[in-house]
MDTraj code that builds the backbone (N, CA, C; nanometers):
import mdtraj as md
import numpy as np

residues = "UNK UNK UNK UNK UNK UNK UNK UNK UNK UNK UNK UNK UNK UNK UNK UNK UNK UNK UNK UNK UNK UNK UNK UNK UNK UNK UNK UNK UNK UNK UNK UNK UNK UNK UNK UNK UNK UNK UNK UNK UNK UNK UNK UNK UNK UNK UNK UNK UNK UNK UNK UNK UNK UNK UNK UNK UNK UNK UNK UNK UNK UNK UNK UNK UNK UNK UNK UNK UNK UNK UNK UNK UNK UNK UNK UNK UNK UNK UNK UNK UNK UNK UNK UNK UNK UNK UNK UNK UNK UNK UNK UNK UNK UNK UNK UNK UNK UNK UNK UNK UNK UNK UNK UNK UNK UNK UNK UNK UNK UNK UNK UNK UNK UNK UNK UNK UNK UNK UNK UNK UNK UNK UNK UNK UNK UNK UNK UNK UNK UNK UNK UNK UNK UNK UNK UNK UNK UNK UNK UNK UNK UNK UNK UNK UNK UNK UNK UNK UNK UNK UNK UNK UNK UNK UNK UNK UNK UNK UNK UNK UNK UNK UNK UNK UNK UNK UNK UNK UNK UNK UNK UNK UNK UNK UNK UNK UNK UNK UNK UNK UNK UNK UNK UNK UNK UNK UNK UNK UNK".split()
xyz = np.array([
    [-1.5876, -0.6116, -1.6148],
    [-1.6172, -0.7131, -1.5144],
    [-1.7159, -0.6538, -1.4140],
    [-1.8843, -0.7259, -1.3966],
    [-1.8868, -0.6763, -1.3120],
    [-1.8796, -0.6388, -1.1701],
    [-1.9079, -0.5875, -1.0797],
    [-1.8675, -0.5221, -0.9259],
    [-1.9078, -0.6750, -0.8911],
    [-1.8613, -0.7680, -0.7733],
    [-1.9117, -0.8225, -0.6764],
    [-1.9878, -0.7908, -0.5899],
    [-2.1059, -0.9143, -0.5501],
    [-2.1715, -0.8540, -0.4185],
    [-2.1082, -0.8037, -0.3292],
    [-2.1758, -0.6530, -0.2789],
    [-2.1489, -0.5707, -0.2152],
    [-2.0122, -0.4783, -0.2400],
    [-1.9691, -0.5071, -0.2836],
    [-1.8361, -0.3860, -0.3583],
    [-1.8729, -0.2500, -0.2928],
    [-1.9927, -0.1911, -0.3467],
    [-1.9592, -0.0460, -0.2833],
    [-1.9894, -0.0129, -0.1742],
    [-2.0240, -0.0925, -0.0688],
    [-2.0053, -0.1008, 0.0689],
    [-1.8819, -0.1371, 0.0944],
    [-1.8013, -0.2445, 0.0322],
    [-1.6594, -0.2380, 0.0758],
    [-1.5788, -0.1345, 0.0229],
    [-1.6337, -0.0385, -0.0862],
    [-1.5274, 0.0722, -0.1040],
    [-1.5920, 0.1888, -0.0040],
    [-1.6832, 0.1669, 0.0477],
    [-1.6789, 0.2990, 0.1391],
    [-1.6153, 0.2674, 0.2710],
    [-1.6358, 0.1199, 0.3194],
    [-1.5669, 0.1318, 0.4335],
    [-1.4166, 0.1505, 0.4292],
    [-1.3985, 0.0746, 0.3232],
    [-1.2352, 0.1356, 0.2832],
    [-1.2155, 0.2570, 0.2603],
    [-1.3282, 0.3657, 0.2067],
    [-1.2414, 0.5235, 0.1580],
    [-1.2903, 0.5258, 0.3077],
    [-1.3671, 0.5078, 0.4135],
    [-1.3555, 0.5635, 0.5327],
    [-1.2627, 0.5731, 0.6318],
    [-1.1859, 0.3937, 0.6248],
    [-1.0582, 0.3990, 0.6907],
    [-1.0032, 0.4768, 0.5792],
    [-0.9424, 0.5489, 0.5094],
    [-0.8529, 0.6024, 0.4635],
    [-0.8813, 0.7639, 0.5492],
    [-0.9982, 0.7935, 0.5361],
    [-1.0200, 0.9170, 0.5979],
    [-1.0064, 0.9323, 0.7132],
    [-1.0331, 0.8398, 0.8225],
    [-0.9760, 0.8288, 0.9308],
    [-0.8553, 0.8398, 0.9703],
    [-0.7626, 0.7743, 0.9083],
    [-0.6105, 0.7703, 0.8565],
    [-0.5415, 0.8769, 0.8352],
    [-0.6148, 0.9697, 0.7614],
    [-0.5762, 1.1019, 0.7101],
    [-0.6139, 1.1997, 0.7866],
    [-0.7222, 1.1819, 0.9097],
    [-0.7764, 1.2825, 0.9886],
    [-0.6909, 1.2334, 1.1741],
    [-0.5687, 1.1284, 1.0999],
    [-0.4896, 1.1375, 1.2501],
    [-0.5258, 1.0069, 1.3455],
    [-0.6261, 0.9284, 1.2949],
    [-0.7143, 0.8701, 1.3832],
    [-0.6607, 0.7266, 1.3247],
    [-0.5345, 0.6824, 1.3729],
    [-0.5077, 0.5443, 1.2974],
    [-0.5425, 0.4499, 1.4187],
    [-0.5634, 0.5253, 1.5639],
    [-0.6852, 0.4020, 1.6420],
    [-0.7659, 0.3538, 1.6569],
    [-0.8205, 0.3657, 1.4821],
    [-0.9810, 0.4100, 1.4937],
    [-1.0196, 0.2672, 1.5340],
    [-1.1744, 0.2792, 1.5943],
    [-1.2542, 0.1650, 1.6235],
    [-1.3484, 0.1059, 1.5037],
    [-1.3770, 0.0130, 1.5199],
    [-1.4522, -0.0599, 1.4369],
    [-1.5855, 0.0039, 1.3728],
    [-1.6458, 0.0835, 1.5006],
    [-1.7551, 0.1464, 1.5611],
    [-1.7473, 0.2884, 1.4820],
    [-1.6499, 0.3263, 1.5153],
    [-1.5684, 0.4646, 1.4095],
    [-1.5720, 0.4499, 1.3252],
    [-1.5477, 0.3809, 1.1988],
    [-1.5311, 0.3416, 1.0834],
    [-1.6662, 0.3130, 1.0411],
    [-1.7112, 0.2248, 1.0906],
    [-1.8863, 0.1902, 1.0689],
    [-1.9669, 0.3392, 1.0552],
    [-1.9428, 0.4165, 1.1207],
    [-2.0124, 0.5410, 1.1817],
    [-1.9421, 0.6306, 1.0112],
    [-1.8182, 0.6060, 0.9978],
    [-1.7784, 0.6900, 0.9074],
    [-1.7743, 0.6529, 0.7567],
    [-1.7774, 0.5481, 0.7284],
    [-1.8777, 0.4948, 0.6325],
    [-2.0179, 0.5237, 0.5655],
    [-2.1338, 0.5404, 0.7058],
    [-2.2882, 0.5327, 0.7246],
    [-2.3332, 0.4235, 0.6783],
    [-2.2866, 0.3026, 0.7837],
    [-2.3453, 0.1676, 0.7484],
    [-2.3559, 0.1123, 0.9116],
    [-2.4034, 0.0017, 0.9403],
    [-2.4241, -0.0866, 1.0414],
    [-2.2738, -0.0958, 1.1494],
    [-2.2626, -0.0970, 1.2829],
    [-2.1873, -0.1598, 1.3235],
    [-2.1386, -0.2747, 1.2407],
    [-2.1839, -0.3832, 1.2198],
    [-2.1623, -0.4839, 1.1538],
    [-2.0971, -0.4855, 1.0836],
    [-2.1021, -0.3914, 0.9836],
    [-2.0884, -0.4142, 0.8370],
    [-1.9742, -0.4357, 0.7842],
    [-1.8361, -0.3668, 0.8446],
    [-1.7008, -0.3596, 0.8720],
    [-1.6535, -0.5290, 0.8952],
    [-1.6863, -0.5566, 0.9690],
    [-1.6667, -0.6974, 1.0131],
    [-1.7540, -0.7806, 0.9095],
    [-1.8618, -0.8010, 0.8533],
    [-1.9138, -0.8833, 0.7988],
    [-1.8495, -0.8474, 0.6055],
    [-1.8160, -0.7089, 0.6089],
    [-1.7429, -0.7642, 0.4593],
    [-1.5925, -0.7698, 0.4697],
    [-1.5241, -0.7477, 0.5673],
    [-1.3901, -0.7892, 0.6104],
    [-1.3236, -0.8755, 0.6954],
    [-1.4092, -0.9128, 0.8293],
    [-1.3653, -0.9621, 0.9371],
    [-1.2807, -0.9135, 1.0114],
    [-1.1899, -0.8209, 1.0094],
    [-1.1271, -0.7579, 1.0818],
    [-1.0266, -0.6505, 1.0289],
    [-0.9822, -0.5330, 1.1634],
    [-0.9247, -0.4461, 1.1041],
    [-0.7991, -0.4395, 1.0248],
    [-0.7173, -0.5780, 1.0149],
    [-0.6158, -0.6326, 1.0021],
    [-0.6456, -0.6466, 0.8312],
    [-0.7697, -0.6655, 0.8187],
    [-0.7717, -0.6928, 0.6745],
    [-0.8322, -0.5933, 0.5663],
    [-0.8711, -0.4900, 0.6450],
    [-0.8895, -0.3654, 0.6010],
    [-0.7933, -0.3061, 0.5793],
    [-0.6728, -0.2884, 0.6709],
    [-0.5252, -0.2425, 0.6200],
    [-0.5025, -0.3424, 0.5361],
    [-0.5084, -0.4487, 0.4852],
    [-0.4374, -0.5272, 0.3796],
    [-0.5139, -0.4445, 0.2116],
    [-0.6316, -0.4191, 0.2604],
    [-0.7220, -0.3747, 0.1477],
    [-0.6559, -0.2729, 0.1379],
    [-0.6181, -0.1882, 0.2298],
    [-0.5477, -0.0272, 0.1923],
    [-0.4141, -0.0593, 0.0895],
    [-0.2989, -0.1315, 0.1697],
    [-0.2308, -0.1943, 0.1235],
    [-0.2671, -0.2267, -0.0475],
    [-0.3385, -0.3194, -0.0901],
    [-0.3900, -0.3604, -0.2078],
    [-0.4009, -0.2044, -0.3332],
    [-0.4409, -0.1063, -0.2403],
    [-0.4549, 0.0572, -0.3138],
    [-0.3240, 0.1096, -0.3709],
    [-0.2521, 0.0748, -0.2681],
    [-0.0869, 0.1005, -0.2425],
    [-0.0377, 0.0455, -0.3995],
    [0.0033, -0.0783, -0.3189],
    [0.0165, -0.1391, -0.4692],
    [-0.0626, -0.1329, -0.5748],
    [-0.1807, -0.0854, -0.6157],
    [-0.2224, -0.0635, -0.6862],
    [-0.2211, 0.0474, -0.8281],
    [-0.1953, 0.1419, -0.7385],
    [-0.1577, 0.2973, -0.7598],
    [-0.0259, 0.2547, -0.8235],
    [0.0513, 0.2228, -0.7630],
    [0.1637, 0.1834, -0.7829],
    [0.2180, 0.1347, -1.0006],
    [0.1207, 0.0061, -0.9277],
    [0.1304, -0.0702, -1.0917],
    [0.1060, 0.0004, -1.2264],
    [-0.0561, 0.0970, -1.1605],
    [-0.0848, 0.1921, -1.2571],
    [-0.0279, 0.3315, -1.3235],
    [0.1056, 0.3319, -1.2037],
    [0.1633, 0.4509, -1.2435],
    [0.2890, 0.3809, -1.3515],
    [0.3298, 0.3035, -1.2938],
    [0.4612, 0.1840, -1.3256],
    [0.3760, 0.1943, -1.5157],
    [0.2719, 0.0870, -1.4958],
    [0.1841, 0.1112, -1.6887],
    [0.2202, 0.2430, -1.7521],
    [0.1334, 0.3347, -1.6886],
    [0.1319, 0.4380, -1.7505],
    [0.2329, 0.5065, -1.8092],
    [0.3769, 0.5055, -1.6974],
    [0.5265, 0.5672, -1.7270],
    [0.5695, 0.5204, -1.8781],
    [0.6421, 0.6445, -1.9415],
    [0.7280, 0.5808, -2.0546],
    [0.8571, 0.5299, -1.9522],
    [0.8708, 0.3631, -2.0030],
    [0.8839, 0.2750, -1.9630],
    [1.0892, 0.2921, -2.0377],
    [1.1932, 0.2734, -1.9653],
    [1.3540, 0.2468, -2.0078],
    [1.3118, 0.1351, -2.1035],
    [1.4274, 0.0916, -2.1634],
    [1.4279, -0.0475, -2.2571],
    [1.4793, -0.1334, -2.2263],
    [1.5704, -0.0970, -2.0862],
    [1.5960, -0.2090, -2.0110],
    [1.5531, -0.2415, -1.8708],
    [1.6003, -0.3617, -1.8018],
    [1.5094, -0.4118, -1.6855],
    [1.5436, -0.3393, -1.5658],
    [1.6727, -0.3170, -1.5600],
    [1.7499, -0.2180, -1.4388],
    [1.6920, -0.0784, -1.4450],
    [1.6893, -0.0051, -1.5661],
    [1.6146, 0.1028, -1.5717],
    [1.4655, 0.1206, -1.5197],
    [1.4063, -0.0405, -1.5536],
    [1.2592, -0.0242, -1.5259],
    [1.2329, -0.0378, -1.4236],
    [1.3554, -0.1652, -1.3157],
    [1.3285, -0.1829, -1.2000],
    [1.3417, -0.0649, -1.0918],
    [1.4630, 0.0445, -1.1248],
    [1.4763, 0.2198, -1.0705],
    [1.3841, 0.2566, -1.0700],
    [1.2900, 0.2740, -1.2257],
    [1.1734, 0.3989, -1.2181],
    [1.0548, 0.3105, -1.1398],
    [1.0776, 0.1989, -1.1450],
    [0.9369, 0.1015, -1.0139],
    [0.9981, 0.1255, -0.8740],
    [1.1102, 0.1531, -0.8134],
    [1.1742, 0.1859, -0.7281],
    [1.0710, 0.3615, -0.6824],
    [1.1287, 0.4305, -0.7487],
    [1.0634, 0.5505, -0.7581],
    [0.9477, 0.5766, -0.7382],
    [0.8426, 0.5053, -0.8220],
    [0.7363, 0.5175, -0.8188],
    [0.6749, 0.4968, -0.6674],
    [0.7291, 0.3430, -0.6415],
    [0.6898, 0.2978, -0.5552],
    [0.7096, 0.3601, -0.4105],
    [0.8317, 0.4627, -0.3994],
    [0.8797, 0.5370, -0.3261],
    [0.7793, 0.6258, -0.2975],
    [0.7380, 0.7026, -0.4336],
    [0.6234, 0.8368, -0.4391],
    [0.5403, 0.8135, -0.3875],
    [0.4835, 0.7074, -0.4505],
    [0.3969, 0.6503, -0.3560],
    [0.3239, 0.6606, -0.2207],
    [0.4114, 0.6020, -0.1680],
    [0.4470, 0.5830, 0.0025],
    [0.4676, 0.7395, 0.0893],
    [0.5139, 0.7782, 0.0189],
    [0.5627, 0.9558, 0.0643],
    [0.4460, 1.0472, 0.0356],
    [0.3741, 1.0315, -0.0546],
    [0.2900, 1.1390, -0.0837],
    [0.1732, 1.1438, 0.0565],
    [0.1760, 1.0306, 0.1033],
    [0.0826, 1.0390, 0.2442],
    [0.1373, 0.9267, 0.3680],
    [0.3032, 1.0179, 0.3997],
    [0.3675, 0.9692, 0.4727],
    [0.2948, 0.9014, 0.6125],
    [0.2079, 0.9599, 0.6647],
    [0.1712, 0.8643, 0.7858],
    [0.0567, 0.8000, 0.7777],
    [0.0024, 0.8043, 0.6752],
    [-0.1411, 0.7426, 0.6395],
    [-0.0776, 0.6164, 0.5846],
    [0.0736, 0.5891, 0.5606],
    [0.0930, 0.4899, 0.4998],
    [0.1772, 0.3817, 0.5590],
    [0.2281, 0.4772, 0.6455],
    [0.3140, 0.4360, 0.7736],
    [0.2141, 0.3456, 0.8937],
    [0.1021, 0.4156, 0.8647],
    [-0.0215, 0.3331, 0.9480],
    [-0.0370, 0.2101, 0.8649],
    [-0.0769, 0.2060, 0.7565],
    [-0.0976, 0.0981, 0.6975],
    [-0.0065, -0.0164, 0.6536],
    [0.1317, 0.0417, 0.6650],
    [0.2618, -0.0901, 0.6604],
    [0.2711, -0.1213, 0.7628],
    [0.2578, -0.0857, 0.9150],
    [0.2213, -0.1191, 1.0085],
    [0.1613, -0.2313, 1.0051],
    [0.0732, -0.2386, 0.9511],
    [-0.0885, -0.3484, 1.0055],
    [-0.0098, -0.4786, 0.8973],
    [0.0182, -0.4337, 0.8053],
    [0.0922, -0.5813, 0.6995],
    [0.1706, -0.6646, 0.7448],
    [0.2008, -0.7033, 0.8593],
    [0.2492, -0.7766, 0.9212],
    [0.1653, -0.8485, 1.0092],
    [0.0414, -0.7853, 1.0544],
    [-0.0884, -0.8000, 1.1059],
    [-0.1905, -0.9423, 1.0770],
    [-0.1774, -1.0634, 1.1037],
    [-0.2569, -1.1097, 1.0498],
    [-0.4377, -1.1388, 1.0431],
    [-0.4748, -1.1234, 0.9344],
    [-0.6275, -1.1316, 0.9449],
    [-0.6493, -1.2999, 0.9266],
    [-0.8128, -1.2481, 0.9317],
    [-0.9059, -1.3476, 0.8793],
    [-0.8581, -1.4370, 0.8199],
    [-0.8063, -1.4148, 0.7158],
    [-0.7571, -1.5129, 0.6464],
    [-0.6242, -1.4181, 0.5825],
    [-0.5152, -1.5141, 0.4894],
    [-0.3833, -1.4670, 0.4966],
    [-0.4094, -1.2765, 0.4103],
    [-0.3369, -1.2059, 0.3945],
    [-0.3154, -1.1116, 0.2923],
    [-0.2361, -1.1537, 0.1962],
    [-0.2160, -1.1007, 0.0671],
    [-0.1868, -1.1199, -0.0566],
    [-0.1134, -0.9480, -0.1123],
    [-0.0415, -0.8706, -0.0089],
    [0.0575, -0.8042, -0.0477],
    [0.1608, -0.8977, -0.1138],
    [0.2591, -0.9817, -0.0886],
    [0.3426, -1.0169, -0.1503],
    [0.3139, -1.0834, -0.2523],
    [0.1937, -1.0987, -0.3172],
    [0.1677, -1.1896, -0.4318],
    [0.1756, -1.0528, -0.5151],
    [0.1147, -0.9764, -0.4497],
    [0.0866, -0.8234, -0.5270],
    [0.2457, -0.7684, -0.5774],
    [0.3261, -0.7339, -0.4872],
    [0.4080, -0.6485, -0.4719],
    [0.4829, -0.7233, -0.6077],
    [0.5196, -0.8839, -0.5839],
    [0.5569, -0.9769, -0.6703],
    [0.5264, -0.9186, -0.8018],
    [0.3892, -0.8998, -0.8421],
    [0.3493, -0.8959, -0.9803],
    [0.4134, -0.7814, -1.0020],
    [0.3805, -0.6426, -0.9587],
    [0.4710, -0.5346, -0.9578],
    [0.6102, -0.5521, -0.9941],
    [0.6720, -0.5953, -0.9390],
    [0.8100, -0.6100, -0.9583],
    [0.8595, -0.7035, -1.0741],
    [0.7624, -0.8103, -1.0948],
    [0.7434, -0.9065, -1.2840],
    [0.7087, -0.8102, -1.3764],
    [0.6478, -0.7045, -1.2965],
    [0.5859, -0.6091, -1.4864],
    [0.7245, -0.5457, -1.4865],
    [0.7515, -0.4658, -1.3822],
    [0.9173, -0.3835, -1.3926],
    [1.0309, -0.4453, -1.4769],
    [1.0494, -0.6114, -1.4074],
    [1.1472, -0.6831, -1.4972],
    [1.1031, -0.6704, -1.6316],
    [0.9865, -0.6886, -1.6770],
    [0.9287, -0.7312, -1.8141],
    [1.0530, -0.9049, -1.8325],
    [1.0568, -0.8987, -1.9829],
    [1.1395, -0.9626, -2.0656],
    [1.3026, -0.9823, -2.0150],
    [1.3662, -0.9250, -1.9512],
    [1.4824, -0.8966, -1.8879],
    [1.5852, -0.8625, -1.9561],
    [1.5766, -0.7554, -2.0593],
    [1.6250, -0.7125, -2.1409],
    [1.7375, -0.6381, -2.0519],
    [1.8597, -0.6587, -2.1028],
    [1.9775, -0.6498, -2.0649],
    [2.0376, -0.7263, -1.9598],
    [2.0254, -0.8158, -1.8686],
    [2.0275, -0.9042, -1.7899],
    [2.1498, -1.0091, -1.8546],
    [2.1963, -1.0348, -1.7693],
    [2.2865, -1.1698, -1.8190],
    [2.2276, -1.2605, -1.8871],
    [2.2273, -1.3083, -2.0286],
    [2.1606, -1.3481, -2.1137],
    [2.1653, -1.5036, -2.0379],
    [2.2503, -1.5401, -1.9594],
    [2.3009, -1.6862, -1.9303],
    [2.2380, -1.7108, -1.7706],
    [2.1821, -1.6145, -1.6999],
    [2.0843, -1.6378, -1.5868],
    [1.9568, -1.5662, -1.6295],
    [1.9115, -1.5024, -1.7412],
    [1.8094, -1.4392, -1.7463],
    [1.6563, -1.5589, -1.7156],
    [1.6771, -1.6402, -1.7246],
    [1.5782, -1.7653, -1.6959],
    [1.5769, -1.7463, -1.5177],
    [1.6273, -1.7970, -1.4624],
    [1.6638, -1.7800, -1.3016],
    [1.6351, -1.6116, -1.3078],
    [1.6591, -1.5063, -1.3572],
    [1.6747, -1.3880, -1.2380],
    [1.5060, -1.3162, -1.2867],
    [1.4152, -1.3950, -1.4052],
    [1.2748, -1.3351, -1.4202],
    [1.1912, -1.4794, -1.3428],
    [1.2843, -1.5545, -1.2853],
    [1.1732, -1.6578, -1.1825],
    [1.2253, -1.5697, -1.0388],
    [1.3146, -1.5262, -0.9919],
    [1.3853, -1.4784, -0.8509],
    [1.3459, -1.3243, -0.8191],
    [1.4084, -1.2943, -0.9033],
    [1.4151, -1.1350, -0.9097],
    [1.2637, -1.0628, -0.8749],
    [1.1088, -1.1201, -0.9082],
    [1.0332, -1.0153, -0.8700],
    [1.0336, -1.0611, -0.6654],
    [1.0590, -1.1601, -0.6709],
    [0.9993, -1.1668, -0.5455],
    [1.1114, -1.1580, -0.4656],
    [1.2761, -1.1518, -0.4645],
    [1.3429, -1.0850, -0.4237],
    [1.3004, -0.9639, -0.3986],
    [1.2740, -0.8760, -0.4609],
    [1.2617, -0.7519, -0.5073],
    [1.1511, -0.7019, -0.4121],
    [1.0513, -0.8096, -0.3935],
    [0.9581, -0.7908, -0.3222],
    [0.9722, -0.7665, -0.1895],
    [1.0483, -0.8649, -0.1486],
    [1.1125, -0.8869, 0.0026],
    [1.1968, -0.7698, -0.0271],
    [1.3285, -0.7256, -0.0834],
    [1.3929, -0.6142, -0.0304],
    [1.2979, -0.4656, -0.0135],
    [1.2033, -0.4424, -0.0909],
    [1.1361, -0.2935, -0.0757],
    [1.0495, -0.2957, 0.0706],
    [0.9912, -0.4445, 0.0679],
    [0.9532, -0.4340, 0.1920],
    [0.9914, -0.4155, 0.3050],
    [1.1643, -0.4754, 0.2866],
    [1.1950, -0.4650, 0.3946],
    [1.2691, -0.3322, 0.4211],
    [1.3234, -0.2450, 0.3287],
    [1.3294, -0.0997, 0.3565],
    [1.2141, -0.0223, 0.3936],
    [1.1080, -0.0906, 0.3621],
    [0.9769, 0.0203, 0.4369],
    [0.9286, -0.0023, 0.5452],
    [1.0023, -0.1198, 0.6052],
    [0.9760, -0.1352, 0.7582],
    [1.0237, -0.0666, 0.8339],
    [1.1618, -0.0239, 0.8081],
    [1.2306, 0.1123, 0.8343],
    [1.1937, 0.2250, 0.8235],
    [1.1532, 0.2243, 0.6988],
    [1.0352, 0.3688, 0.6906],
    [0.9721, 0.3649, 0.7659],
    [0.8679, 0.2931, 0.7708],
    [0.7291, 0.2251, 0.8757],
    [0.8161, 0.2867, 1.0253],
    [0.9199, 0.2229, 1.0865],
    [0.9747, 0.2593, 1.1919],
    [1.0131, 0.3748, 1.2032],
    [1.0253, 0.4859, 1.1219],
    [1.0383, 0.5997, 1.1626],
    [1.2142, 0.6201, 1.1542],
    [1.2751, 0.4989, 1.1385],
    [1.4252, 0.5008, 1.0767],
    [1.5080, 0.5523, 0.9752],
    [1.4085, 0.5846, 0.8893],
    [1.4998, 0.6103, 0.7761],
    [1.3684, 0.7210, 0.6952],
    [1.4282, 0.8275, 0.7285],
    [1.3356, 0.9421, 0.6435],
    [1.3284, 0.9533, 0.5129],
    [1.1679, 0.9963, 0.4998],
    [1.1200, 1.0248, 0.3376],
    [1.2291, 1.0115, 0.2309],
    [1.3104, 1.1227, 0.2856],
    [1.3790, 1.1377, 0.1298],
    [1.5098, 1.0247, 0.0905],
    [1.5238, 0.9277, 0.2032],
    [1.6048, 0.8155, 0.1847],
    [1.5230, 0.7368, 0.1226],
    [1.3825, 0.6891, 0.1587],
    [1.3062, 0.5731, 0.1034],
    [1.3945, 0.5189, -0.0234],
    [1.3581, 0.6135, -0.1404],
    [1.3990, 0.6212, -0.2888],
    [1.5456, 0.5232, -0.2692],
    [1.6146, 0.6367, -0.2421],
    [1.7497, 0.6072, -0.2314],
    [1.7931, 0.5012, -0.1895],
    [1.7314, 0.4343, -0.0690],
    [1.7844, 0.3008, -0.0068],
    [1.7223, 0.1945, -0.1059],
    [1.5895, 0.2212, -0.1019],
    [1.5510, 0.0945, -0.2314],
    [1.6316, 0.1005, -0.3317],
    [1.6562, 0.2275, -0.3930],
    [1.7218, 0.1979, -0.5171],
    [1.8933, 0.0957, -0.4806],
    [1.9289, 0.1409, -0.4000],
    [2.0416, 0.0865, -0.3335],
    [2.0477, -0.0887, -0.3342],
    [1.9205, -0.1298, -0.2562],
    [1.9077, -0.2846, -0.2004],
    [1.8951, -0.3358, -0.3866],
    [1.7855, -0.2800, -0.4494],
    [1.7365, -0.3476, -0.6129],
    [1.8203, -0.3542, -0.6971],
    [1.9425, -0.2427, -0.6678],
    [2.0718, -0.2328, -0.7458],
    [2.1983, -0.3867, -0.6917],
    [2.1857, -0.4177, -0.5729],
    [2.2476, -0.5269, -0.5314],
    [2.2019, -0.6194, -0.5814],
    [2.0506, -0.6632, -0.5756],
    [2.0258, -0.7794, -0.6567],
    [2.0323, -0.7853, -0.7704],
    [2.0231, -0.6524, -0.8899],
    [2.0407, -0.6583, -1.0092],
    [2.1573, -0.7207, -1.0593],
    [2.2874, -0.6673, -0.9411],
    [2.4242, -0.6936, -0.9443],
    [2.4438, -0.8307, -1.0083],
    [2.3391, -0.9567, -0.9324],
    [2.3810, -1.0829, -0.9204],
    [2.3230, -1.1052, -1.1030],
    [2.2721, -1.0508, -1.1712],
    [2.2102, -1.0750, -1.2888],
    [2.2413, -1.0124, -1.4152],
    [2.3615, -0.9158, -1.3803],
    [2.4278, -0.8451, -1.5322],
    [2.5102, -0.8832, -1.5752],
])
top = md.Topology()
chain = top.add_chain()
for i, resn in enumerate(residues, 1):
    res = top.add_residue(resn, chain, resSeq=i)
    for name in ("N", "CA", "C"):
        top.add_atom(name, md.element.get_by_symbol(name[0]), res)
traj = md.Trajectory(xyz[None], top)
């Protein structure tokens, strides 16, 4: 497929907020970012509209990384297994650049320009994990592969707001998600 107009101006201003992010500077200015890029004042704003939607773009990486690790994994044969190791992943994730990410779940609540599309994302994530719903209560498996990703969606998020808050340390993340995904699985075995 190819790149859209301007793409690699929007991936530099994006690897720039990331570097900013990573160099401590999650106040950065518009002006900052532009500068750390090497593009126009402008340019930040004219392929994003605001900083709100630049963290959604980071966000979008997040989950991204995510899905691609989720593919790549040799995958359980069942859905509870798959939904744990997407638990995990998604955990690693988040931890491997604890405050660079903590900045950026921050802003997801943030609204831009126009809406963000984390939860459509996170959603799909959590539909590839279910797959087929192999092992699932054969007699709600219809209901828990329409419910279950976007449940699923809402509970991780909402343990990483906690994270995000500084509530619940690194090495719980894992653990509490796995905890909340294991309750909803509950309603479906």
């Amino acid at each position: 497929m190819p790149a859209s107009r301007g793409e690699p101006v929007r991936q530099r201003v994006i690897d720039a907020a990331e570097r900013l992010l990573r160099d401590g500077k999650a106040d950065f200015s518009m002006r900052d970012l532009a500068a750390g890029a090497g593009v126009s004042f402008a340019t930040p704003f004219n392929q994003f509209g605001s900083k709100a939607a630049i963290m959604h773009a980071l966000s979008q990486r997040r989950i991204e990384a995510m899905t691609r690790r989720l593919a790549g994994s040799p995958v359980p044969p069942d859905a509870a297994g798959r939904i744990f190791l997407a638990v995990d992943i998604a955990a690693a994730v988040m931890c491997e650049e604890p405050a660079v990410n903590r900045t950026v779940m921050s802003w997801i609540g943030t609204a831009g320009p126009t809406p963000g599309r984390a939860w459509e994302r996170s959603t799909a994530l959590w539909a590839l994990a279910l797959g087929a719903g192999e092992g699932l209560a054969q007699s709600r498996r219809d209901e828990a592969l329409r419910r279950l990703p976007g449940q699923l969606a809402f509970a991780f998020r909402g343990v990483l707001s906690f994270w995000t808050a500084g509530e619940l340390p690194d090495d719980e993340l894992a653990p509490k998600a796995r905890d909340i995904a294991g309750t909803l699985l509950l309603g479906y075995s």
